[in-house]
C-alpha positions as CSV (number, residue, x, y, z in Angstrom):
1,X,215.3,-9.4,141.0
2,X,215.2,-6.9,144.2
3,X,211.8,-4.4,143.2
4,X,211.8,-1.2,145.3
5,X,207.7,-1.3,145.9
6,X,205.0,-4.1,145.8
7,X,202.1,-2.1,144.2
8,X,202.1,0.5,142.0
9,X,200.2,2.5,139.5
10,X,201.3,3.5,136.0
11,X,200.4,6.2,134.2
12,X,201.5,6.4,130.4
13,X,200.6,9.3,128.1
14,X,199.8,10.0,125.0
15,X,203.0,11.2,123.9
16,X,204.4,8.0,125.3
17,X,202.0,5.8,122.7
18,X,202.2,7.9,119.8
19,X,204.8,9.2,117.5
20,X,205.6,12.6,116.3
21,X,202.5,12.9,113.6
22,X,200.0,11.9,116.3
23,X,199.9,8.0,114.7
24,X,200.4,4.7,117.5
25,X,203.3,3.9,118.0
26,X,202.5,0.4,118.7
27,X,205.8,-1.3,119.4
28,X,206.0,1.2,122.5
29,X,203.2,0.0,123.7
30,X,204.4,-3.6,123.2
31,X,207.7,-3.0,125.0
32,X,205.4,-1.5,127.8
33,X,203.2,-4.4,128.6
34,X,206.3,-6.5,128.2
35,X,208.1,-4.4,131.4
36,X,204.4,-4.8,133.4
37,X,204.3,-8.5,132.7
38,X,207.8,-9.0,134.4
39,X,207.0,-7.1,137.1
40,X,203.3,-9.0,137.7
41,X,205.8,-12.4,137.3
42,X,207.4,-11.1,140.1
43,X,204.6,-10.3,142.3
44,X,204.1,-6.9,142.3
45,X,200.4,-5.3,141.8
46,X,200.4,-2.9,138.4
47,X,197.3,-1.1,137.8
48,X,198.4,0.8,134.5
49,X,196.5,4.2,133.5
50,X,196.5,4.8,129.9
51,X,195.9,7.4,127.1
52,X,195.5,6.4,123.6
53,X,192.0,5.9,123.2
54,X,191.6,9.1,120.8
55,X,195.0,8.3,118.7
56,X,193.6,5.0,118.4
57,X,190.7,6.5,117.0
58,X,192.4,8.8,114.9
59,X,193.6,6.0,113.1
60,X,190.9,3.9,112.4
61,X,188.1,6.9,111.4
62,X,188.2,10.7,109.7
63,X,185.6,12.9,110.9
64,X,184.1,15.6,109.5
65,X,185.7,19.1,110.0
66,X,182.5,20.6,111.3
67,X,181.6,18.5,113.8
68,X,182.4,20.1,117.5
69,X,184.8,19.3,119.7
70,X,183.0,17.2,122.3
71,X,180.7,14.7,119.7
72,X,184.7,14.5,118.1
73,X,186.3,13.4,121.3
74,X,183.4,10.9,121.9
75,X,183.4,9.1,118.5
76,X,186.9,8.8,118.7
77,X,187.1,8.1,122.2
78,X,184.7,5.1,121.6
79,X,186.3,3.6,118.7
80,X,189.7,3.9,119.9
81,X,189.1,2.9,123.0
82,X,188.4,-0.6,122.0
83,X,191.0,-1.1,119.9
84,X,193.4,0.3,122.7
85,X,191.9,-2.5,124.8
86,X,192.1,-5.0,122.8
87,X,195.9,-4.5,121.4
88,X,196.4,-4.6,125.7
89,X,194.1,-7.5,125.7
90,X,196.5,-9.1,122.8
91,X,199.8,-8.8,124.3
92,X,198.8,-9.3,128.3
93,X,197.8,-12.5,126.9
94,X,200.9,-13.2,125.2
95,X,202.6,-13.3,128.7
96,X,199.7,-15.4,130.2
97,X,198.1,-12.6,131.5
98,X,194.3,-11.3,131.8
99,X,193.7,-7.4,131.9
100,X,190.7,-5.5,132.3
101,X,188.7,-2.5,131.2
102,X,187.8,0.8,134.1
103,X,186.5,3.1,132.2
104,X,185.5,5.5,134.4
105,X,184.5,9.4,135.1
106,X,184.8,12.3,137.7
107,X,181.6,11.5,139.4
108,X,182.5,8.3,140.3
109,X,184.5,9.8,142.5
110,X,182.4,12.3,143.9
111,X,180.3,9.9,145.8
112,X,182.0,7.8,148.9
113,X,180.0,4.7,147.9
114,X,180.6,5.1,144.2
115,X,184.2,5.4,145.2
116,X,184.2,2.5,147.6
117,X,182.1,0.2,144.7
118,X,185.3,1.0,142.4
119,X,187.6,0.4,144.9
120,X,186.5,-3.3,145.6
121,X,186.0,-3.8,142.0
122,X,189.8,-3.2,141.2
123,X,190.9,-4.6,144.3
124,X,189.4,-7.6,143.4
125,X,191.0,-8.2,139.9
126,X,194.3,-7.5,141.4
127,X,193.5,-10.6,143.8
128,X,192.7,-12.6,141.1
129,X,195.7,-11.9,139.2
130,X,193.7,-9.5,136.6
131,X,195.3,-5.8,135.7
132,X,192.7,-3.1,135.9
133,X,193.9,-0.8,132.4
134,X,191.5,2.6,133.7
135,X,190.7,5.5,131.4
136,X,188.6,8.4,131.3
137,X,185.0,7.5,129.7
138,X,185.1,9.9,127.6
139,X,182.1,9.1,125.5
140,X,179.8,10.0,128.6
141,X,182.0,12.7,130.2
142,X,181.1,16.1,129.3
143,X,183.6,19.2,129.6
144,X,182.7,20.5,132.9
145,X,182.6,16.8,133.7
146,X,185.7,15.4,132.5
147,X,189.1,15.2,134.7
148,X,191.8,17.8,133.8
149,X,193.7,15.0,131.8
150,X,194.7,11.3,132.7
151,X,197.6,12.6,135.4
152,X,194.7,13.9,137.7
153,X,193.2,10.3,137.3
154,X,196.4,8.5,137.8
155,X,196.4,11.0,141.2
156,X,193.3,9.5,142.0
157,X,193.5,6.2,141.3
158,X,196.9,5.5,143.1
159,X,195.1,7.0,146.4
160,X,192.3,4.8,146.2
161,X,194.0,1.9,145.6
162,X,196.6,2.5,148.6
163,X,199.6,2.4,146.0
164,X,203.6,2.2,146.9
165,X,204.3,4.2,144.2
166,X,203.1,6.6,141.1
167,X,205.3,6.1,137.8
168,X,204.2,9.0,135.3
169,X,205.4,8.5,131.9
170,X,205.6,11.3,129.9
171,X,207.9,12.6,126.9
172,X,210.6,13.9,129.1
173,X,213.0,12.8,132.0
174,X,211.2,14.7,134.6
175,X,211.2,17.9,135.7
176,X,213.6,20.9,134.6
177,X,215.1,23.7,136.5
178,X,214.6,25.5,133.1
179,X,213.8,24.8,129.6
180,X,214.2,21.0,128.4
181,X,215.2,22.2,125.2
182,X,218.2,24.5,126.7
183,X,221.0,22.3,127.3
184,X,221.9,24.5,130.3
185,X,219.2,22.9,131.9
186,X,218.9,19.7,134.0
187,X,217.0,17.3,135.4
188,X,215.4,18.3,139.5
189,X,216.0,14.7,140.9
190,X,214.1,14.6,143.5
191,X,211.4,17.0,145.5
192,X,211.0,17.4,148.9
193,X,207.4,18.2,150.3
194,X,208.6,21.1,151.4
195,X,210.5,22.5,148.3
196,X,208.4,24.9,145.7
197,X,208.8,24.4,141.6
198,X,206.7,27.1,140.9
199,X,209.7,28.8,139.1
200,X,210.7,25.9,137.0
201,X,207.4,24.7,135.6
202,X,206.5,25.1,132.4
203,X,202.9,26.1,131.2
204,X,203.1,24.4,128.2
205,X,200.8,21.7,127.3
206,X,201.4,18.1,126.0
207,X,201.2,17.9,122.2
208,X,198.7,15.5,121.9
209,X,197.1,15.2,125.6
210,X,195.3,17.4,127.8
211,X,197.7,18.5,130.4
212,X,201.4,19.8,130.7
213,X,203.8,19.8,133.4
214,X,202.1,21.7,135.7
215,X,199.6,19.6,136.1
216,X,201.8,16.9,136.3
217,X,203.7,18.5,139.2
218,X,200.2,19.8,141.2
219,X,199.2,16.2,141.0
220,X,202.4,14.4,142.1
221,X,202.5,17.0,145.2
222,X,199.2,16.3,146.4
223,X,199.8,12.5,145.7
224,X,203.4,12.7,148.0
225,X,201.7,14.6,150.8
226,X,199.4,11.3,150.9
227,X,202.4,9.1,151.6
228,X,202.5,8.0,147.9
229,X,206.3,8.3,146.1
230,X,205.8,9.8,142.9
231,X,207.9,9.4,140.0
232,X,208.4,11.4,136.6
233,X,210.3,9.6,133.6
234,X,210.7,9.3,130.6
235,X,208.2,6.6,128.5
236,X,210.2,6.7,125.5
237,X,213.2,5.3,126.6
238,X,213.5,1.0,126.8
239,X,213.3,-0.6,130.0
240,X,212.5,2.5,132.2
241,X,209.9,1.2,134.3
242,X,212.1,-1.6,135.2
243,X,215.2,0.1,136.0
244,X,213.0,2.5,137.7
245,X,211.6,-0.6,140.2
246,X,215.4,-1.9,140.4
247,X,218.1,1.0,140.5
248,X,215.7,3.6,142.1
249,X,217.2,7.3,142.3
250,X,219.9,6.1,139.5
251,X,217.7,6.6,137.0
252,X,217.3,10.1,135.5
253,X,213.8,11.1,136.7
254,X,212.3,13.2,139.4
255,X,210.9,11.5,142.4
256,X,208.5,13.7,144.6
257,X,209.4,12.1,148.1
258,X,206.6,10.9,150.2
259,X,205.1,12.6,153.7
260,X,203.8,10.1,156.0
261,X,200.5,7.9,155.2
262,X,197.3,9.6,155.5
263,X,194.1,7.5,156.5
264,X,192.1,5.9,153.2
265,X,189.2,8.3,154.1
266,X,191.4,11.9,154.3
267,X,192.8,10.4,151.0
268,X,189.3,10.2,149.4
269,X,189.0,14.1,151.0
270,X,191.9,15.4,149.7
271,X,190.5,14.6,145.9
272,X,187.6,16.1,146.6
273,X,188.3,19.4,146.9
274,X,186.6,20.3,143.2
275,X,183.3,17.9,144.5
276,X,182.5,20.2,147.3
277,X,179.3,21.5,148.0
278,X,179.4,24.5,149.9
279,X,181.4,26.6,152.0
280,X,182.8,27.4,155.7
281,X,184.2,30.7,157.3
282,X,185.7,30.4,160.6
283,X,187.3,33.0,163.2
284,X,191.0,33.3,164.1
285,X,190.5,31.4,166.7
286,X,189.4,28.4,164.6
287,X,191.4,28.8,162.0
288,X,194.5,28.9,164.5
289,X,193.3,25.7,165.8
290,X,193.6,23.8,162.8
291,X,196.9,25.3,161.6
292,X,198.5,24.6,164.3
293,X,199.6,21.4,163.3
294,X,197.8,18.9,165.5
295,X,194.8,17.0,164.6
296,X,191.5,19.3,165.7
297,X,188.0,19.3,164.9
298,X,186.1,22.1,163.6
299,X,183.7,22.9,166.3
300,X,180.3,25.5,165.8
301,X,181.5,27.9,167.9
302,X,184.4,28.6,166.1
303,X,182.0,29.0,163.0
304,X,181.3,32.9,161.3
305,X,179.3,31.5,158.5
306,X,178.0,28.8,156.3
307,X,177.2,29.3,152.4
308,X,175.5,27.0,149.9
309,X,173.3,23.9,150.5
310,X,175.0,20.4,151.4
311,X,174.2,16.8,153.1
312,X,175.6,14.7,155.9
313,X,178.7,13.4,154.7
314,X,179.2,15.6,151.6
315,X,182.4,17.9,151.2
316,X,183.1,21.4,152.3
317,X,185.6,23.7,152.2
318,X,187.1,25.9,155.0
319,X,188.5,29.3,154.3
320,X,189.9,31.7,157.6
321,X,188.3,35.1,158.0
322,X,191.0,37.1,155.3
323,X,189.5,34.7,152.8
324,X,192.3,32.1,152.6
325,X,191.3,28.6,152.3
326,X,192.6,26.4,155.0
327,X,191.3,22.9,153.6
328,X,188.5,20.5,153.5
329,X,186.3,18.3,155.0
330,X,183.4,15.5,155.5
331,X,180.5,17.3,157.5
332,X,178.3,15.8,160.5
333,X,175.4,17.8,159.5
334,X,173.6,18.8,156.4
335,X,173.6,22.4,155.8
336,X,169.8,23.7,157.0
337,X,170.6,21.9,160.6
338,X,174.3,23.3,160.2
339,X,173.5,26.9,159.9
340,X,170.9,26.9,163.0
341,X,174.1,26.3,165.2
342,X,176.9,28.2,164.0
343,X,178.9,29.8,167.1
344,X,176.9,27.2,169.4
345,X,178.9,25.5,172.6
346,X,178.0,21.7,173.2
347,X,177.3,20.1,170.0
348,X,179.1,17.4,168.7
349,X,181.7,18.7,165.7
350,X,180.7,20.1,162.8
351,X,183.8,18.3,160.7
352,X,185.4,15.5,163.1
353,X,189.4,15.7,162.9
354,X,189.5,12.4,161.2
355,X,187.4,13.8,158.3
356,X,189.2,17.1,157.9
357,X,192.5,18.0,155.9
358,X,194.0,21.0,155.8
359,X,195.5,22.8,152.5
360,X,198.7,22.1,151.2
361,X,201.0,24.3,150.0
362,X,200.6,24.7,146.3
363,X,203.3,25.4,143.7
């Protein structure tokens, strides 16, 4: 069969896995693994992203009504999370196929060698044939800690790993110009990186996840600006991921169209906006520099101030003099040496173009 991409991440849900009163729904889950095994058959890299592991959990133990919210998520988290693995385990195997656990959390990512270490580790099971299943740890992670629900670590995930393509799964057939349940409303099929949904999206959340659709659409923005096609469909209905890899744009869903490929490096940047560790204010003259739409460097002398304390190759972020923030970056210097030469002429960069990204717009 003719597949539109060669490596792709998938991202299913929790209201993709479950049925209406929050139990498995395990023959979804089946008819999942099926689509991923004909699609590994044929050659093409999956690394799947999946929720579950606290419906799982749900169903094999009751917890007390007093217990908090965080020991709750963790308990469930950790028993679910091994049955989720293993029903994958189970049915990957029934096609001849081996699949592996990443579990993994937000500070993983925070790090460029942490993040480089994961890379290689899921790089190499997709050599060998092996498909890395990732979810949040969420028996270590801690609130403040944890990612704003699986979407953001699909985001993440399909940057790392240089991905064709992001398939989101949700409950839905992608995103509506109004409410999905008003039957005046339809289905926007595709987004262009220039085009705002700010107007359409719902703030709603997911009923048994973490996130909604705005998150969904934040993340699939950010994704496309990195060269990554994104894609929004429905989980629910039979054979979607396959008529999604075969029949493209004839399947109702909403594709957020790519921008051209940013380097590995800017793509690591971009996702670690919420990791930096301090902040840079530059004068018009900087900040005209690096709006103007060619690749600059943010030099000293273009520098007002620097706030809070950072190393060599940590992330900062850049705001112009009204305030605004005009994007991020890998410094050269840590920040005692760094604030010694603000509005100096002669020194090497303070951020290096190939280590800076500017903002995109957000919806």
């Amino acid at each position: 069969m003719e597949l539109r991409f060669n490596r792709i991440a998938i991202k299913v849900g929790s209201n993709v896995l479950t049925n209406k009163d929050g139990s498995v729904d395990d023959g979804r889950i089946a008819h999942i693994v099926d689509q991923i095994a004909a699609l590994r058959n044929n050659g093409v890299e999956v690394v799947l992203i999946s929720s579950g592991a606290v419906a799982y959990g749900r169903s094999e133990i009751t917890l007390p009504p007093h217990l908090d919210s965080v020991s709750s998520r963790q308990i469930l988290s950790a028993v679910g999370q091994a049955k989720l693995i293993n029903r994958y385990y189970e049915l990957f195997k029934q096609h001849g196929i081996f699949c592996g656990q990443v579990l993994t959390m937000k500070e993983n990512f925070r790090n460029r060698q942490q993040y480089l270490n994961q890379k290689n580790c899921m790089s190499a099971m997709l050599q060998q044939g092996v498909i890395p299943i990732v979810n949040e740890n969420d028996t270590t992670s801690l609130t403040e800690l944890m990612f704003t629900d699986n979407d953001e670590l699909s985001g993440l995930i399909a940057t790392m790993m240089d991905m064709d393509a992001l398939i989101i799964l949700s409950n839905i057939d992608g995103i509506y110009n109004g409410d999905p349940s008003d039957p005046e409303s339809s289905v926007i099929r595709e987004v262009l990186p220039e085009k705002s949904l700010s107007q359409y999206i719902q703030a709603s959340k997911s009923s048994f996840g973490r996130g909604g659709m705005r998150t969904k659409c934040n993340i699939a923005r950010k994704v496309a600006a990195e060269g990554i096609a994104v894609i929004i469909a429905n989980g629910k209905k039979d054979g979607i991921i396959s008529s999604l890899m075969q029949k493209g744009n004839d399947v109702m869903s909403t594709v957020f169209k790519p921008s051209e490929r940013v380097s590995s490096v800017k793509k690591w940047i971009a996702h670690s906006e919420g990791f930096s560790k301090g902040e840079v204010h530059v004068n018009a003259g900087a900040e005209e520099a690096l709006a103007g739409g060619k690749a600059s460097s943010l030099l000293f002398v273009g520098i007002d101030s620097i706030k809070g304390e950072f190393k060599k190759g940590d992330i900062v972020k850049i705001f112009g003099p009204e305030g605004n923030e005009l994007g991020v970056g890998r410094v050269q210097y840590g920040s005692d040496k760094a604030k010694t030469l603000v509005g100096k002429k002669g020194v090497k960069p303070f951020i290096h173009c190939d280590y800076l990204l500017p903002v995109t717009n957000k919806d």
